[in-house]
C-alpha positions in Angstrom: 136.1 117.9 47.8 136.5 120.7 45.1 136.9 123.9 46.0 136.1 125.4 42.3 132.3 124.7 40.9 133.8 124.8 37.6 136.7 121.8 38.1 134.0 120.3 40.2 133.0 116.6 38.5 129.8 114.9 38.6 131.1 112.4 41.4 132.0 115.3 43.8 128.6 116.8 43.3 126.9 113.4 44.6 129.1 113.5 47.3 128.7 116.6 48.3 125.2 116.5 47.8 125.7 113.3 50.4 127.2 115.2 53.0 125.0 117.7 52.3 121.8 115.6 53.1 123.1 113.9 56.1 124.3 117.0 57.9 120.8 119.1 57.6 117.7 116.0 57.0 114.9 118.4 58.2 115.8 120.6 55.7 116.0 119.0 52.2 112.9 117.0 51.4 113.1 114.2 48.9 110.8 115.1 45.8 109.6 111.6 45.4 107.8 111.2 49.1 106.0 114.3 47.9 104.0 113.1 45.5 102.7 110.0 48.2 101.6 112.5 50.9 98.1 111.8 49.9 98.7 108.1 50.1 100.7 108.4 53.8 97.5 110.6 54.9 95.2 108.0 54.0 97.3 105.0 55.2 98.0 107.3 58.5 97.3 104.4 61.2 98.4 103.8 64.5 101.0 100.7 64.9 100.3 98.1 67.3 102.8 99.0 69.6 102.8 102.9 69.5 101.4 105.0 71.8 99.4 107.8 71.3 102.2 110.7 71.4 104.4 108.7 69.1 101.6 108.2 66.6 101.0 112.5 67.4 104.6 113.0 66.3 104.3 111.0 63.1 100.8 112.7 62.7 102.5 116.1 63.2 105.5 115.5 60.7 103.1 114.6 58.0 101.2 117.7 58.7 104.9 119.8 58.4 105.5 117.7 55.7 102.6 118.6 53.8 103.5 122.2 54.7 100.3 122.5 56.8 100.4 123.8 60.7 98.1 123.1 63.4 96.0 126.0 64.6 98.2 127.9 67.3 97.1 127.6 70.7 96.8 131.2 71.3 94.9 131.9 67.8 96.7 134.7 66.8 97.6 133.6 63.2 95.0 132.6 61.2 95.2 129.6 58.9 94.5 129.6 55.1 92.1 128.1 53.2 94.5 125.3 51.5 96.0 125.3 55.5 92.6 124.1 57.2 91.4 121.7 54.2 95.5 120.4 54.5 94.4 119.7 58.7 91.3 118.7 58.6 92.2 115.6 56.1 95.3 115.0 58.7 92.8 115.2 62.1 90.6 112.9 60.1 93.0 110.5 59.4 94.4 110.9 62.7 91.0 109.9 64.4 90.7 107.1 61.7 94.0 105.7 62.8 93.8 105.7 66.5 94.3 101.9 67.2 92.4 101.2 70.7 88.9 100.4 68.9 87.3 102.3 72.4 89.3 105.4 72.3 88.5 106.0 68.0 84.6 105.1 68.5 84.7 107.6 71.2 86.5 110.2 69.6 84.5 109.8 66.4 81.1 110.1 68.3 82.0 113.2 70.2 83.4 114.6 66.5 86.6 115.2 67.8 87.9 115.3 64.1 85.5 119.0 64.4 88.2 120.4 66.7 90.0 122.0 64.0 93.6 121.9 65.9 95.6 118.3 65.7 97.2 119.3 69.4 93.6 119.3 70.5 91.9 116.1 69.0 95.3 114.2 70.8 94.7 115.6 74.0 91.4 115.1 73.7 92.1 111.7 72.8 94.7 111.0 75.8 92.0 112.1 78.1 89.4 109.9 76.7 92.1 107.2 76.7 92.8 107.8 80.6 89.4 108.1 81.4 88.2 104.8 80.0 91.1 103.2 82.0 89.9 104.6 84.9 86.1 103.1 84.2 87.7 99.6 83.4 89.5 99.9 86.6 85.9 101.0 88.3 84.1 98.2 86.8 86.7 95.6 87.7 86.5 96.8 91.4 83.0 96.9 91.3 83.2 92.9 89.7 85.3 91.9 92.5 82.9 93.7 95.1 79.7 91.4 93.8 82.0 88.1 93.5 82.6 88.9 97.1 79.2 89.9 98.2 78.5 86.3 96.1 80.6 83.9 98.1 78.9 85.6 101.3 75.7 84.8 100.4 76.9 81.2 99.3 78.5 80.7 102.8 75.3 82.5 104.3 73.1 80.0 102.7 75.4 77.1 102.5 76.4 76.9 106.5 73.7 79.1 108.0 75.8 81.4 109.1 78.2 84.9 108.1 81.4 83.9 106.4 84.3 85.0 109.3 85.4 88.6 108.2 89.1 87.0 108.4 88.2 84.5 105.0 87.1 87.5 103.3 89.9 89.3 103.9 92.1 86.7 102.6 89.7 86.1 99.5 90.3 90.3 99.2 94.5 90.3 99.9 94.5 87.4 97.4 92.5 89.8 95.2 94.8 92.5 95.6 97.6 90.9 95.0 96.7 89.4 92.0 95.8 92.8 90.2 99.2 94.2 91.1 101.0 91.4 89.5 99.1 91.8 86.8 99.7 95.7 86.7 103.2 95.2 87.0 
């Protein structure tokens, strides 16, 4: 490197201007991913195999990006104008983006895109995320409580007489068993 601006040629200004860039990314923005901002809000989409704090991050660096901030948590700064139109377009594209078909429907009908804070509509959107697990977890227990109360009656009617509480418990260990491999 030079050590004189004025000997300094145009090669060791692109190199410095490499080492530059490299050392400090956060801090030098590249003037041509500017002008698509609009284009990466609207395309803002969850990928197949991202989870829901990765796709906050990426949701979070276009909002810093676009030199907008969330709403603090604590409320003491108030946003501006060009601030809240700037995160209400990200939350909406946010919502839009969510990939589980469920957890967007969901968000979009309790207007979670209204909550005016981008940390909020992702909570809200991992607890409506864990809470339909939970359901699908319910309703697969309570599927596997009929089918059981099912091949009782079948043995009931079939051999005119209670199915022997050890079968059942089999049929039930087997049951088990299978929904922890399939967890795992």
């Amino acid at each position: 490197m030079v050590d004189s601006r004025q000997t300094a040629t145009e090669e060791d200004v692109n190199q410095f201007k490499i080492a530059f860039q490299s050392q400090f990314p956060a801090k030098v923005e590249d003037t041509k991913q500017e002008g698509n901002l609009l284009a990466e809000i609207g395309s803002l989409k969850q990928k197949r195999d991202e989870n829901l704090a990765s796709y906050y991050e990426r949701a979070k660096e276009l909002l810093r990006r676009s030199c907008g901030r969330d709403t603090p948590i604590d409320g003491n700064f108030l946003l501006s104008q060009i601030e809240i139109v700037v995160l209400n377009n990200i939350v909406a594209a946010f919502v839009g983006g969510i990939g589980d078909d469920r957890v967007r429907s969901v968000d979009l009908i309790e207007s979670i895109s209204s909550s005016g804070s981008l940390l909020r509509t992702h909570e809200k959107a991992e607890n409506m995320k864990a809470r339909l697990e939970r359901l699908a977890e319910m309703e697969k227990t309570r599927a596997e409580k009929r089918e059981l109360e099912a091949l009782r009656r079948h043995y009931d009617q079939r051999w005119s007489q209670p199915i022997n509480p050890d079968v059942t418990s089999l049929y039930q260990d087997s049951v088990n068993h299978s929904m922890k491999t399939n967890i795992a």
